[in-house]
mmCIF file of the N, C-alpha and C atoms, coordinates in Angstrom:
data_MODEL
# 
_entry.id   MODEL 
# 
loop_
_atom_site.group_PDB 
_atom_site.id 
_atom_site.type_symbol 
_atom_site.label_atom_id 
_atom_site.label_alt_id 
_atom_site.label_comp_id 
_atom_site.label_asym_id 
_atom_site.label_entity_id 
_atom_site.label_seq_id 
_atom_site.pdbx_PDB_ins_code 
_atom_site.Cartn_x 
_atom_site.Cartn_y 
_atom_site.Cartn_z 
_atom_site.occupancy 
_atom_site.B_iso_or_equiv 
_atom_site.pdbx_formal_charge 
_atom_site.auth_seq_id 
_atom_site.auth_comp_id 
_atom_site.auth_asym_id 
_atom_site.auth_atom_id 
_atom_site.pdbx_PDB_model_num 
ATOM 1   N N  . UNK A 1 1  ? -19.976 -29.498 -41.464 1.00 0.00 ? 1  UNK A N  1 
ATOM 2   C CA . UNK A 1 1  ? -19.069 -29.473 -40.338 1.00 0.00 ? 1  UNK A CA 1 
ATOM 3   C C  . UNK A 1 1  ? -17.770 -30.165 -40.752 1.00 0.00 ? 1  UNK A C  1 
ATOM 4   N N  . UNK A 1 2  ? -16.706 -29.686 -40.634 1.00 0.00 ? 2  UNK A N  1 
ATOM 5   C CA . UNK A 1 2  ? -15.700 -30.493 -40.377 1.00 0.00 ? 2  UNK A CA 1 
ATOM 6   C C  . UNK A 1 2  ? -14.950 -31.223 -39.689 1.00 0.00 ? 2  UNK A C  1 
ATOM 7   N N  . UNK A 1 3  ? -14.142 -31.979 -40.222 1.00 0.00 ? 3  UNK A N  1 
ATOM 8   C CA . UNK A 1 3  ? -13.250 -33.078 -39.701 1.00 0.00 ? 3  UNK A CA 1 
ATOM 9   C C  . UNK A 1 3  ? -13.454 -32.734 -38.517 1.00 0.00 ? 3  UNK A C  1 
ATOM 10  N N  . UNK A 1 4  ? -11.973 -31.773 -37.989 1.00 0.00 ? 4  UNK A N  1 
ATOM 11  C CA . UNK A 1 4  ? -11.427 -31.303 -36.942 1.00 0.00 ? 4  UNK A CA 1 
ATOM 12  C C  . UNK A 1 4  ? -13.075 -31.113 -35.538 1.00 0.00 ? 4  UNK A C  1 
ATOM 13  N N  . UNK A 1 5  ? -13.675 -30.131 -36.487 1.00 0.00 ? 5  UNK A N  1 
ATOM 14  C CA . UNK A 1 5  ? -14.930 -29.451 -35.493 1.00 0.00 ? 5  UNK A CA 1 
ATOM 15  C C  . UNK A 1 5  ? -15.867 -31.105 -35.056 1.00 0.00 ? 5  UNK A C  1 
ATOM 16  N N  . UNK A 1 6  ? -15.593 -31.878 -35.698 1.00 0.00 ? 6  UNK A N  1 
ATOM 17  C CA . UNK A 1 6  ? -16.764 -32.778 -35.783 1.00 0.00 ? 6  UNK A CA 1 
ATOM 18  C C  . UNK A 1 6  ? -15.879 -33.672 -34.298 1.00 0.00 ? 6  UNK A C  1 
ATOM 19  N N  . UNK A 1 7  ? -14.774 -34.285 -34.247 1.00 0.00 ? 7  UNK A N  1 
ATOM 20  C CA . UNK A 1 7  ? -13.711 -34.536 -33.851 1.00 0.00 ? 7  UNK A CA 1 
ATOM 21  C C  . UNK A 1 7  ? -13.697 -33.732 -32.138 1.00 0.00 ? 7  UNK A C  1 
ATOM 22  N N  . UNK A 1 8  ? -13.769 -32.623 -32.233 1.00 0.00 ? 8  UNK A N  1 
ATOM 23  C CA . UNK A 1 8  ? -14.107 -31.435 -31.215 1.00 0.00 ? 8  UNK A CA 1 
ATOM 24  C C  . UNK A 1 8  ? -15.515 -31.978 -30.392 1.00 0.00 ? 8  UNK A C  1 
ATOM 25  N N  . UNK A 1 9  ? -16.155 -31.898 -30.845 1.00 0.00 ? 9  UNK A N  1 
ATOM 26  C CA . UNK A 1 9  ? -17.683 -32.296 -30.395 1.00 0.00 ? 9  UNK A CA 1 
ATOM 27  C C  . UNK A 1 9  ? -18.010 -33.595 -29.922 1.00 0.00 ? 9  UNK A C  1 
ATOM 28  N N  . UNK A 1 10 ? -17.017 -34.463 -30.776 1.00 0.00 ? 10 UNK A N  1 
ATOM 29  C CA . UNK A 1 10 ? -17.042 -36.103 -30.372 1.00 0.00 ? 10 UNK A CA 1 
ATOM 30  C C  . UNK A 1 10 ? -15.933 -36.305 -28.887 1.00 0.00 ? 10 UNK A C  1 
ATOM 31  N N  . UNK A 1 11 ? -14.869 -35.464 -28.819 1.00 0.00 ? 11 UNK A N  1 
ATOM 32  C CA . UNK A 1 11 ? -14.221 -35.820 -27.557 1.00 0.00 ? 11 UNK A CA 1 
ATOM 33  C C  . UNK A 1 11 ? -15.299 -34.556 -26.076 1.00 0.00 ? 11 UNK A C  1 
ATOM 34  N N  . UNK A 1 12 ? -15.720 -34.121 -26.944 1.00 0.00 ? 12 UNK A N  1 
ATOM 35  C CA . UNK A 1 12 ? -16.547 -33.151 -25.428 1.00 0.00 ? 12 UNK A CA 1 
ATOM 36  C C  . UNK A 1 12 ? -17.512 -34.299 -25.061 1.00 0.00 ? 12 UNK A C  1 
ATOM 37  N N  . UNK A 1 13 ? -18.005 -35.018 -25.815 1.00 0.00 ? 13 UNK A N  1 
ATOM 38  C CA . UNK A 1 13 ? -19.414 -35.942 -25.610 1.00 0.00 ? 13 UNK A CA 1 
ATOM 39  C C  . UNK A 1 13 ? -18.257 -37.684 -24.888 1.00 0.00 ? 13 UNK A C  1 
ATOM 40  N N  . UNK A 1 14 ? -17.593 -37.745 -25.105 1.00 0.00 ? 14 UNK A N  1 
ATOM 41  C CA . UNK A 1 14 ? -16.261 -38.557 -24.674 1.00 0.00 ? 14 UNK A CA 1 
ATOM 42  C C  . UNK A 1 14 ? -16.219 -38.201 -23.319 1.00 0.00 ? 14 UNK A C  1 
ATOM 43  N N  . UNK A 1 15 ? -15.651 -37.023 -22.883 1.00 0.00 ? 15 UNK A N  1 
ATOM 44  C CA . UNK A 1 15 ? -15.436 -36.683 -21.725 1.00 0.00 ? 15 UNK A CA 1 
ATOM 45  C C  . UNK A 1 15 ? -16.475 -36.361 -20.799 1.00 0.00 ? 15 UNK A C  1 
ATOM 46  N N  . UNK A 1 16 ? -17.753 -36.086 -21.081 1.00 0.00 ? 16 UNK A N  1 
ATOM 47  C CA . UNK A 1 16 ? -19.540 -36.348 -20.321 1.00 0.00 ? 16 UNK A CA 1 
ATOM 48  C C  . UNK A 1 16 ? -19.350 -37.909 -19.993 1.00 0.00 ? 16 UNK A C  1 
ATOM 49  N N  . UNK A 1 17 ? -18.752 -38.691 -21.011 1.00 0.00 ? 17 UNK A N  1 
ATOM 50  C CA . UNK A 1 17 ? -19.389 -40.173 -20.586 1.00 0.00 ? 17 UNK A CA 1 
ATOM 51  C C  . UNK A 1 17 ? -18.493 -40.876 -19.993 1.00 0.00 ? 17 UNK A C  1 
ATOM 52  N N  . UNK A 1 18 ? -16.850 -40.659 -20.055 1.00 0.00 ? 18 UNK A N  1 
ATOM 53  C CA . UNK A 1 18 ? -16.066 -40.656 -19.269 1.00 0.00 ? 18 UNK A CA 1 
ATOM 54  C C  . UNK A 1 18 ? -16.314 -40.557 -17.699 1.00 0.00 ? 18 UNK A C  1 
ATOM 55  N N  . UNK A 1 19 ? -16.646 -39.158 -17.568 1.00 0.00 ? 19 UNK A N  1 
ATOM 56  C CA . UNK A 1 19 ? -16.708 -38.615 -16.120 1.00 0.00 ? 19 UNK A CA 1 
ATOM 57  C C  . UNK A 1 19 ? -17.646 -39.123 -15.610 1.00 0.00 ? 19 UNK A C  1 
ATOM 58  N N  . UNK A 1 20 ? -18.921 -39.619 -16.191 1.00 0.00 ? 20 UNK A N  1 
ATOM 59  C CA . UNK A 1 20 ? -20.384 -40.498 -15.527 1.00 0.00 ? 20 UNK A CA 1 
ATOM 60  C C  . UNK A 1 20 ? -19.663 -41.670 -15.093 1.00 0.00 ? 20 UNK A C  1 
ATOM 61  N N  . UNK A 1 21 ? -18.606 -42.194 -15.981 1.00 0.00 ? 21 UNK A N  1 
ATOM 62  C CA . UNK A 1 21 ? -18.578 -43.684 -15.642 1.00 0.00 ? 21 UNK A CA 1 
ATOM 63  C C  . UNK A 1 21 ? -17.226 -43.366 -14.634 1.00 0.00 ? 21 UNK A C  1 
ATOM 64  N N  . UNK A 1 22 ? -16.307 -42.161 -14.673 1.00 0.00 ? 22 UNK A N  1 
ATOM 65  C CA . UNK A 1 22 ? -15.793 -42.186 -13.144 1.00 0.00 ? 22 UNK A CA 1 
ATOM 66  C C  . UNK A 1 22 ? -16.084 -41.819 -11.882 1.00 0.00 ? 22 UNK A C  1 
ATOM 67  N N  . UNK A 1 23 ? -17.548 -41.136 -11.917 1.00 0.00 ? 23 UNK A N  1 
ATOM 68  C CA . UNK A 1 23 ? -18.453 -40.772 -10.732 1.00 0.00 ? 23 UNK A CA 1 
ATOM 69  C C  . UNK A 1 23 ? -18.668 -42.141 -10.313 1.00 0.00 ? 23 UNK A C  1 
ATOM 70  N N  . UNK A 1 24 ? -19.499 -43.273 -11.175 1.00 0.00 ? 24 UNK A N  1 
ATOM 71  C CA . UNK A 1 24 ? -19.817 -44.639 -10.802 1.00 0.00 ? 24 UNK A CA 1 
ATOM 72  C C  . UNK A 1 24 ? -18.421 -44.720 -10.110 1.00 0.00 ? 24 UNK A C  1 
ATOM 73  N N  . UNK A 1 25 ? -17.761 -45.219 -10.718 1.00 0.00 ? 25 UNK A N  1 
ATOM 74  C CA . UNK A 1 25 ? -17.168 -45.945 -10.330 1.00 0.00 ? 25 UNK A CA 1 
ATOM 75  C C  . UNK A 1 25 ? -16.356 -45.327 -8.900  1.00 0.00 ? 25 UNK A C  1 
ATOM 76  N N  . UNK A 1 26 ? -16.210 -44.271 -8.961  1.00 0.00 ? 26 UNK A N  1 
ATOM 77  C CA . UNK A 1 26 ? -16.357 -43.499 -7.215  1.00 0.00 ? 26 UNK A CA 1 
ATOM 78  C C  . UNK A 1 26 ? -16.913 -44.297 -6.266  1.00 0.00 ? 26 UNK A C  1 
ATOM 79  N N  . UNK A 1 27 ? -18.276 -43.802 -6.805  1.00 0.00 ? 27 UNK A N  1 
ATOM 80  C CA . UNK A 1 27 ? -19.508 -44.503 -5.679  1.00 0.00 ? 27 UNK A CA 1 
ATOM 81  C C  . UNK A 1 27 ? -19.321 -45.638 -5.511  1.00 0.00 ? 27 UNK A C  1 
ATOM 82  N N  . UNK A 1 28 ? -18.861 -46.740 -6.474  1.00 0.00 ? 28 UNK A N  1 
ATOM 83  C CA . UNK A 1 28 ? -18.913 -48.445 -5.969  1.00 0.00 ? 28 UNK A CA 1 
ATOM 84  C C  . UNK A 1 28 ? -17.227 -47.930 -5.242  1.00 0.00 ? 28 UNK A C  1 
ATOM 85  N N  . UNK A 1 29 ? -16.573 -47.414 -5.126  1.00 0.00 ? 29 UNK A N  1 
ATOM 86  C CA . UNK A 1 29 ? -15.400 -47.461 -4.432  1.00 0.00 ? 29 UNK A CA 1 
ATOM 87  C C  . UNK A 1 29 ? -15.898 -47.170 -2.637  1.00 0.00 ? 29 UNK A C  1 
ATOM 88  N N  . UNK A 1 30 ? -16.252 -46.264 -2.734  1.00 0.00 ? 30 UNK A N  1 
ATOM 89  C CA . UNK A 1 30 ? -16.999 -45.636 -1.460  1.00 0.00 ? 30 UNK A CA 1 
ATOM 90  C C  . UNK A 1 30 ? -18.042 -46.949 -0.981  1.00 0.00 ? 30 UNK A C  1 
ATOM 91  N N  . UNK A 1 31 ? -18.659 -48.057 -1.268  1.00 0.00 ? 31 UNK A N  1 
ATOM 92  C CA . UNK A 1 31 ? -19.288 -48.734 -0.698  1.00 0.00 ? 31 UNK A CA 1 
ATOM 93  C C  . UNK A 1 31 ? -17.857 -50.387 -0.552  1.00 0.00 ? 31 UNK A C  1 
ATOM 94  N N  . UNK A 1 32 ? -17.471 -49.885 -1.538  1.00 0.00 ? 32 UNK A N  1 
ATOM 95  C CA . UNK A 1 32 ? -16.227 -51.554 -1.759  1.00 0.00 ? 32 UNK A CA 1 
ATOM 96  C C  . UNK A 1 32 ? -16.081 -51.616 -0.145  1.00 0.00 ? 32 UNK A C  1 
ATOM 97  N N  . UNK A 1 33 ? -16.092 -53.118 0.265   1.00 0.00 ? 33 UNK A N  1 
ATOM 98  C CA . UNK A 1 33 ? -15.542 -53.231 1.676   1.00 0.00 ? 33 UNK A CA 1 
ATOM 99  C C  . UNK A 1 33 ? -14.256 -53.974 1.855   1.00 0.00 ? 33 UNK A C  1 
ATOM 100 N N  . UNK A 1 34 ? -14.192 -55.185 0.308   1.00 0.00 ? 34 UNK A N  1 
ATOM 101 C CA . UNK A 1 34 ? -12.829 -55.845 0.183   1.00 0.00 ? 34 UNK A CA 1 
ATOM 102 C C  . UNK A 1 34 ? -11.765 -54.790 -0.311  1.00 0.00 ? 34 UNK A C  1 
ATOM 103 N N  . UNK A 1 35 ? -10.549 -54.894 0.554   1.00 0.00 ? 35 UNK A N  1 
ATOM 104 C CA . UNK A 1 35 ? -9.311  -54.602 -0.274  1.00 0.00 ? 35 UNK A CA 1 
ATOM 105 C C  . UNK A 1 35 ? -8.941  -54.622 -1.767  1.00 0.00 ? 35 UNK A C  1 
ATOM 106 N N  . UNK A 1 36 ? -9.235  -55.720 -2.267  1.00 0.00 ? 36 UNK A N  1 
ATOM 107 C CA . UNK A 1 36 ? -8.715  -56.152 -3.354  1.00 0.00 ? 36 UNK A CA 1 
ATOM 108 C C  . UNK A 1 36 ? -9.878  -55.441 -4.582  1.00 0.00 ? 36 UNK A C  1 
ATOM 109 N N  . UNK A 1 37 ? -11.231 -55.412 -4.299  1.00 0.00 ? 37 UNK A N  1 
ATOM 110 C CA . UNK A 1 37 ? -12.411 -54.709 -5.025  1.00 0.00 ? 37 UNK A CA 1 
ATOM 111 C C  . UNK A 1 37 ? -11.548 -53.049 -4.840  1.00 0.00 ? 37 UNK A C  1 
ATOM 112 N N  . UNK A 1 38 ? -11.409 -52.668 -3.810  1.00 0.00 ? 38 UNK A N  1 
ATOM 113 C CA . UNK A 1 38 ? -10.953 -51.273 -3.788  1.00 0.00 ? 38 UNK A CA 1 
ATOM 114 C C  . UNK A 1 38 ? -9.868  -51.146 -4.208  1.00 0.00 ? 38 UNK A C  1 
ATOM 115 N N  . UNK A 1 39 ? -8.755  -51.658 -4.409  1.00 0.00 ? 39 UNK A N  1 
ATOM 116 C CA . UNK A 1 39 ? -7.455  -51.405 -5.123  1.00 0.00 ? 39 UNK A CA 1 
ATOM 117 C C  . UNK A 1 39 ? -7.931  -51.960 -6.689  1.00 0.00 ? 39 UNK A C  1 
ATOM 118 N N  . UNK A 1 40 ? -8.744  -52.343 -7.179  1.00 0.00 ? 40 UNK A N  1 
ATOM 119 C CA . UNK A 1 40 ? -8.856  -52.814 -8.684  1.00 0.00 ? 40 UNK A CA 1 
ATOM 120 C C  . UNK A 1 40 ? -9.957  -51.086 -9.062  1.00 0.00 ? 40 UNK A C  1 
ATOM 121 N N  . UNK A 1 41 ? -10.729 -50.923 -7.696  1.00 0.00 ? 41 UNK A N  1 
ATOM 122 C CA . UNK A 1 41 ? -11.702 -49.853 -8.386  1.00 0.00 ? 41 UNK A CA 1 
ATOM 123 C C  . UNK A 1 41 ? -10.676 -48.759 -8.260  1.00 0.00 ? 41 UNK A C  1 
ATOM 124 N N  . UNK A 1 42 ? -9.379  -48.960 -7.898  1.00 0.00 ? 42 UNK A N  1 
ATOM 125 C CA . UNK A 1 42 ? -8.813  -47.445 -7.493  1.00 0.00 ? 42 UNK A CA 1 
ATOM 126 C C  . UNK A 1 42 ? -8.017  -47.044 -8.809  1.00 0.00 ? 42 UNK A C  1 
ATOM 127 N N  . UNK A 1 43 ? -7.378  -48.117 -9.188  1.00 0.00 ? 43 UNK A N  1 
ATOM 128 C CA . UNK A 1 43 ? -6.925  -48.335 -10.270 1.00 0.00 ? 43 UNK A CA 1 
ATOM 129 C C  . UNK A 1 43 ? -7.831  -48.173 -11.810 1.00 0.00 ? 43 UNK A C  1 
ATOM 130 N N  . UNK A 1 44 ? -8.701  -48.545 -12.016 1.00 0.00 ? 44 UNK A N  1 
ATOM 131 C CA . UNK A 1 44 ? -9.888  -48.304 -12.864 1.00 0.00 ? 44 UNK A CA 1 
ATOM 132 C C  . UNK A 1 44 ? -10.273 -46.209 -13.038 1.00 0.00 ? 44 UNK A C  1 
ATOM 133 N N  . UNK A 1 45 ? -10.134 -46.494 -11.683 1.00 0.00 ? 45 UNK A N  1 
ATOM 134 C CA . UNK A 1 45 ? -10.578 -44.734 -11.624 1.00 0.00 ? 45 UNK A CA 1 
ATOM 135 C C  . UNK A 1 45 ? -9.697  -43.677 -12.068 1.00 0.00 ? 45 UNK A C  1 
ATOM 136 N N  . UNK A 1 46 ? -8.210  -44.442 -11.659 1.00 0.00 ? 46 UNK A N  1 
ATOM 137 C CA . UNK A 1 46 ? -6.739  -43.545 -12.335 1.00 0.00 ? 46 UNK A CA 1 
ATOM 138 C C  . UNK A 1 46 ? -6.651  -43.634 -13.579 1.00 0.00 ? 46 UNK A C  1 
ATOM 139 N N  . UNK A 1 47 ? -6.713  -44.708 -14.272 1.00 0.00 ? 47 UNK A N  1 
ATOM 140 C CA . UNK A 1 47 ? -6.766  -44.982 -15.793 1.00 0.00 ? 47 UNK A CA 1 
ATOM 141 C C  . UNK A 1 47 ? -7.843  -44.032 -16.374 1.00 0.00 ? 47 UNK A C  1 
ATOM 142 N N  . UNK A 1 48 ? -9.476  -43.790 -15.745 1.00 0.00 ? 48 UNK A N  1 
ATOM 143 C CA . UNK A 1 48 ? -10.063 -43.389 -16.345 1.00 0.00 ? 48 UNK A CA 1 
ATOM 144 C C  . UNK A 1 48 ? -9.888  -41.788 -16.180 1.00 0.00 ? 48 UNK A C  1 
ATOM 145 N N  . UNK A 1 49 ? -8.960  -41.416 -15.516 1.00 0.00 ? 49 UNK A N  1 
ATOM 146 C CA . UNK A 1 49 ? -8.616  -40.068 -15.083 1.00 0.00 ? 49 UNK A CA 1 
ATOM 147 C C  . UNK A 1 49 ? -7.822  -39.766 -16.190 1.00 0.00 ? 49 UNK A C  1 
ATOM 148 N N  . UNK A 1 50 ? -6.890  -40.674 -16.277 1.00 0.00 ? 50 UNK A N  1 
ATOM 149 C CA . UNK A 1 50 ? -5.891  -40.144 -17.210 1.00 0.00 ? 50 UNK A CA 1 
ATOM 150 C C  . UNK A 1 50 ? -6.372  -39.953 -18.617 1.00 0.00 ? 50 UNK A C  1 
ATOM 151 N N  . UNK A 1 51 ? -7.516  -40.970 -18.571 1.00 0.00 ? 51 UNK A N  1 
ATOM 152 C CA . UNK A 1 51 ? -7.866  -40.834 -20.263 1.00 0.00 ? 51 UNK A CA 1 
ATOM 153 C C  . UNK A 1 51 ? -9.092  -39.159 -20.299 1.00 0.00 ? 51 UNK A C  1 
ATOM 154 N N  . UNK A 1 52 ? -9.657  -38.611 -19.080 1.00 0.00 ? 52 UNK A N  1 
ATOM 155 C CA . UNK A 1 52 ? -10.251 -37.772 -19.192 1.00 0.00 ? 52 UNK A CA 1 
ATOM 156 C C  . UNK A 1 52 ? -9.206  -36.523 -19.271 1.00 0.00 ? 52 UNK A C  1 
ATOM 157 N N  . UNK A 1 53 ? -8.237  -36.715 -18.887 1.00 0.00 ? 53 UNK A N  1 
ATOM 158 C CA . UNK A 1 53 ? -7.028  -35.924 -19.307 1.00 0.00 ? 53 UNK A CA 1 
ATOM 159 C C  . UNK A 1 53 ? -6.847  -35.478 -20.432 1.00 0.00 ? 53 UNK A C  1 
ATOM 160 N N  . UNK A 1 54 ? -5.749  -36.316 -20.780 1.00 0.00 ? 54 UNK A N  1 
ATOM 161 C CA . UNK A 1 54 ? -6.016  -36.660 -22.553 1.00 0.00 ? 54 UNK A CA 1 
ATOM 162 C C  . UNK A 1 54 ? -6.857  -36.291 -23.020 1.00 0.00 ? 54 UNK A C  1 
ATOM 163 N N  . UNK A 1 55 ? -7.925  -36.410 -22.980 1.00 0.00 ? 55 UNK A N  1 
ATOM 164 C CA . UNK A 1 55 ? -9.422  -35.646 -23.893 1.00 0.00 ? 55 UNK A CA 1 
ATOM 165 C C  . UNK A 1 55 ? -9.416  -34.323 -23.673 1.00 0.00 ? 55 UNK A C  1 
ATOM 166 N N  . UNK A 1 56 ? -9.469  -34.356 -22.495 1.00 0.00 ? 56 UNK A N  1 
ATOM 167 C CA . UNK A 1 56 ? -9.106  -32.619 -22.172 1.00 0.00 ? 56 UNK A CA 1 
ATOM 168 C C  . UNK A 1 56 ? -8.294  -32.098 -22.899 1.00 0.00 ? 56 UNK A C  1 
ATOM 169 N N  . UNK A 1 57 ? -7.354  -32.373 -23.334 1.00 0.00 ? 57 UNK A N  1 
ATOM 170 C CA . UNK A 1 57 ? -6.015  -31.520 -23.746 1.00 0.00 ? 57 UNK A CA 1 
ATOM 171 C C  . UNK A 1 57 ? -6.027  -31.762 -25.240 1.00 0.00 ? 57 UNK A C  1 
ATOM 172 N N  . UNK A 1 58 ? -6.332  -32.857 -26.009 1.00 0.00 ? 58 UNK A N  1 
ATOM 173 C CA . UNK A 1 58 ? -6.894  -33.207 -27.088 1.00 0.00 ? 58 UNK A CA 1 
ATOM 174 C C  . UNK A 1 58 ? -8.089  -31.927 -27.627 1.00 0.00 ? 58 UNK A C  1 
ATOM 175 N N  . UNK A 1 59 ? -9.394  -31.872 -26.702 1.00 0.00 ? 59 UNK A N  1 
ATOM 176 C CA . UNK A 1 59 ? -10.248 -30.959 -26.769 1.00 0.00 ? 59 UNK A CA 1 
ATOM 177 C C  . UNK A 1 59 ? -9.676  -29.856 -26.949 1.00 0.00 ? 59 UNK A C  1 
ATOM 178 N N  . UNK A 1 60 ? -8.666  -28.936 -25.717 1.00 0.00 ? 60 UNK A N  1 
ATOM 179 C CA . UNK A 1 60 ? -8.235  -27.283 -25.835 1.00 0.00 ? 60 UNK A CA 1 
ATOM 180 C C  . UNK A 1 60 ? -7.269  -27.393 -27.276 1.00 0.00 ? 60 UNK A C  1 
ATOM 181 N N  . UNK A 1 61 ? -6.125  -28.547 -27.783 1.00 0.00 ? 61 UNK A N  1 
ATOM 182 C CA . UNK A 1 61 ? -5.763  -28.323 -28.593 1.00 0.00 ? 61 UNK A CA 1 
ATOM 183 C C  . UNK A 1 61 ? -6.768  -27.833 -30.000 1.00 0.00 ? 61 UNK A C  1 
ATOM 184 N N  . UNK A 1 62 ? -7.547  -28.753 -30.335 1.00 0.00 ? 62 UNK A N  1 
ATOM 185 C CA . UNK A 1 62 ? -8.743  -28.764 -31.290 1.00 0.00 ? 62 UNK A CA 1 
ATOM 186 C C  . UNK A 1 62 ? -9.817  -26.938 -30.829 1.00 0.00 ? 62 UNK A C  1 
ATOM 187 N N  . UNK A 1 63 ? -9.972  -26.424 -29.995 1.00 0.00 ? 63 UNK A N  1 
ATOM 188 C CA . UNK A 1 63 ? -10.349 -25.435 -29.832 1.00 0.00 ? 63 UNK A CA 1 
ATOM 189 C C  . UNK A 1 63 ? -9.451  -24.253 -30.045 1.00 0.00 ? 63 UNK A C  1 
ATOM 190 N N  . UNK A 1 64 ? -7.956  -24.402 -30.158 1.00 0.00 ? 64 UNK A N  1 
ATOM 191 C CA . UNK A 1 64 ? -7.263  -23.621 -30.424 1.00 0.00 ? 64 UNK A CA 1 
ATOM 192 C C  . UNK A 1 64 ? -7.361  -23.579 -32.193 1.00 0.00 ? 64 UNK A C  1 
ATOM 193 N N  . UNK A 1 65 ? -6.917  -24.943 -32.825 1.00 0.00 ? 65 UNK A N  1 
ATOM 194 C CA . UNK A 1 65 ? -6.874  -24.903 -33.869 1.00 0.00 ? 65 UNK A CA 1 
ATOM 195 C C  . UNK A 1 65 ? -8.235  -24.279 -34.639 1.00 0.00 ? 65 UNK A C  1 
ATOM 196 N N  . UNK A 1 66 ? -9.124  -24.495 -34.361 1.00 0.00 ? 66 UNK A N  1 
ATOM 197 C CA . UNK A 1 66 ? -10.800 -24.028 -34.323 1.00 0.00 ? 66 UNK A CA 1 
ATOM 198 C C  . UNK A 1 66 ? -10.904 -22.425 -33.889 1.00 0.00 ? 66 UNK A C  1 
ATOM 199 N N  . UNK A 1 67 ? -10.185 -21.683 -33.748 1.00 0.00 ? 67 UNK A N  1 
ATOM 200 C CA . UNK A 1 67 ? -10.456 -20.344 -32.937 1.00 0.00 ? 67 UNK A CA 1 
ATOM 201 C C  . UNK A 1 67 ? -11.736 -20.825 -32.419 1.00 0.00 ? 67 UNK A C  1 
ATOM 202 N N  . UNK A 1 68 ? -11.694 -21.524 -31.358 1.00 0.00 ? 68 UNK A N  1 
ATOM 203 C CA . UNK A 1 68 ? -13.134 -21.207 -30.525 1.00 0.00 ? 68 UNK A CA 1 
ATOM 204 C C  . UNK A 1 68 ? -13.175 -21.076 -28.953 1.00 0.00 ? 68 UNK A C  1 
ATOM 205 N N  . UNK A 1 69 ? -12.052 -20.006 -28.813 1.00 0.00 ? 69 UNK A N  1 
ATOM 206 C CA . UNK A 1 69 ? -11.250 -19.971 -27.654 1.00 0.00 ? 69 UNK A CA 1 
ATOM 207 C C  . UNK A 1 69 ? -13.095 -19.624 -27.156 1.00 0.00 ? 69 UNK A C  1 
ATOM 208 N N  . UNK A 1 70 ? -13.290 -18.710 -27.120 1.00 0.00 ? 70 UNK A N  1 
ATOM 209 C CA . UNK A 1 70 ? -14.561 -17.863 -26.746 1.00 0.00 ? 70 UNK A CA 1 
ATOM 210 C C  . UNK A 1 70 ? -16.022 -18.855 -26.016 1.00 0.00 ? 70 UNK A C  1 
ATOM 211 N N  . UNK A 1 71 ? -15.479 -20.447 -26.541 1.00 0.00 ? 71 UNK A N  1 
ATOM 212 C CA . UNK A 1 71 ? -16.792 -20.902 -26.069 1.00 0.00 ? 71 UNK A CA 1 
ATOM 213 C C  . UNK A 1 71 ? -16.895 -21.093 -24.886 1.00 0.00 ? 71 UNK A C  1 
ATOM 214 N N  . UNK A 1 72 ? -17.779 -21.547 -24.444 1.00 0.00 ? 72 UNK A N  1 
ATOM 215 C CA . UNK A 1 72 ? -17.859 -21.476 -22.720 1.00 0.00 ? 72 UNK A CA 1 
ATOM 216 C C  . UNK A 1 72 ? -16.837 -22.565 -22.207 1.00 0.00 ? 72 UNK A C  1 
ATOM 217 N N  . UNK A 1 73 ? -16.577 -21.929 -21.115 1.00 0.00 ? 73 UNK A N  1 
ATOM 218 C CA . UNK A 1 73 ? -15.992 -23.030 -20.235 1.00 0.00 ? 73 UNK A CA 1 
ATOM 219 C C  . UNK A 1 73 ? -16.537 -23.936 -19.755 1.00 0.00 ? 73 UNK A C  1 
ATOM 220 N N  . UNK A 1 74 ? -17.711 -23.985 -19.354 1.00 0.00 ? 74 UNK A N  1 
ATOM 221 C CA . UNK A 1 74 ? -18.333 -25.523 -18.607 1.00 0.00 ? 74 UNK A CA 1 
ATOM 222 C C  . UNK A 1 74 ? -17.735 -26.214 -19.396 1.00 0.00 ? 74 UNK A C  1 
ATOM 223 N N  . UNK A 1 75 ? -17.355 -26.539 -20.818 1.00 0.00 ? 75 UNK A N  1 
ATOM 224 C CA . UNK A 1 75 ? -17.286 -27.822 -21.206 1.00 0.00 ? 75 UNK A CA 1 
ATOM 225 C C  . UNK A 1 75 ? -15.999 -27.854 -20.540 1.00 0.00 ? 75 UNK A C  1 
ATOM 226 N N  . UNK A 1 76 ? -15.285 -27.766 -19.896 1.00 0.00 ? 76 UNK A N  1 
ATOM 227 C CA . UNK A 1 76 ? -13.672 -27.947 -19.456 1.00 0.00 ? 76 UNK A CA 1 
ATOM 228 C C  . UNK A 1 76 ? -13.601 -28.995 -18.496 1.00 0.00 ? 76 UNK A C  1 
# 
């Protein structure tokens, strides 16, 4: 396997563990009752948005370079 493909596979498995830990952190938002817990979890959740971003777009670049337009979409 290469670099690139190996690289590919490591940000799809990035962005599974990403999104688990911004579901959590959803759910403790949805129970937070202090202000200050909910503006730190709201903040936590944007950061971790943005970095699932980034992976995202990191990922389609690396699938372009990869011709592997064809693979499924769930991973998106």
């Amino acid at each position: 396997m290469g670099q690139q493909e190996q690289e590919y596979y490591e940000l799809i498995g990035a962005i599974n563990a990403i999104s688990v830990l911004k579901e959590e952190l959803e759910l403790r938002l949805e129970e937070a009752r202090d202000d200050c817990v909910r503006e730190a979890l709201d903040n936590a959740i944007a950061l971790v948005g943005a970095q699932i971003i980034e992976y995202q777009h990191r990922r389609n670049e690396l699938r372009k370079a990869l011709r592997l337009e064809t693979l499924n979409t769930s991973e998106m």
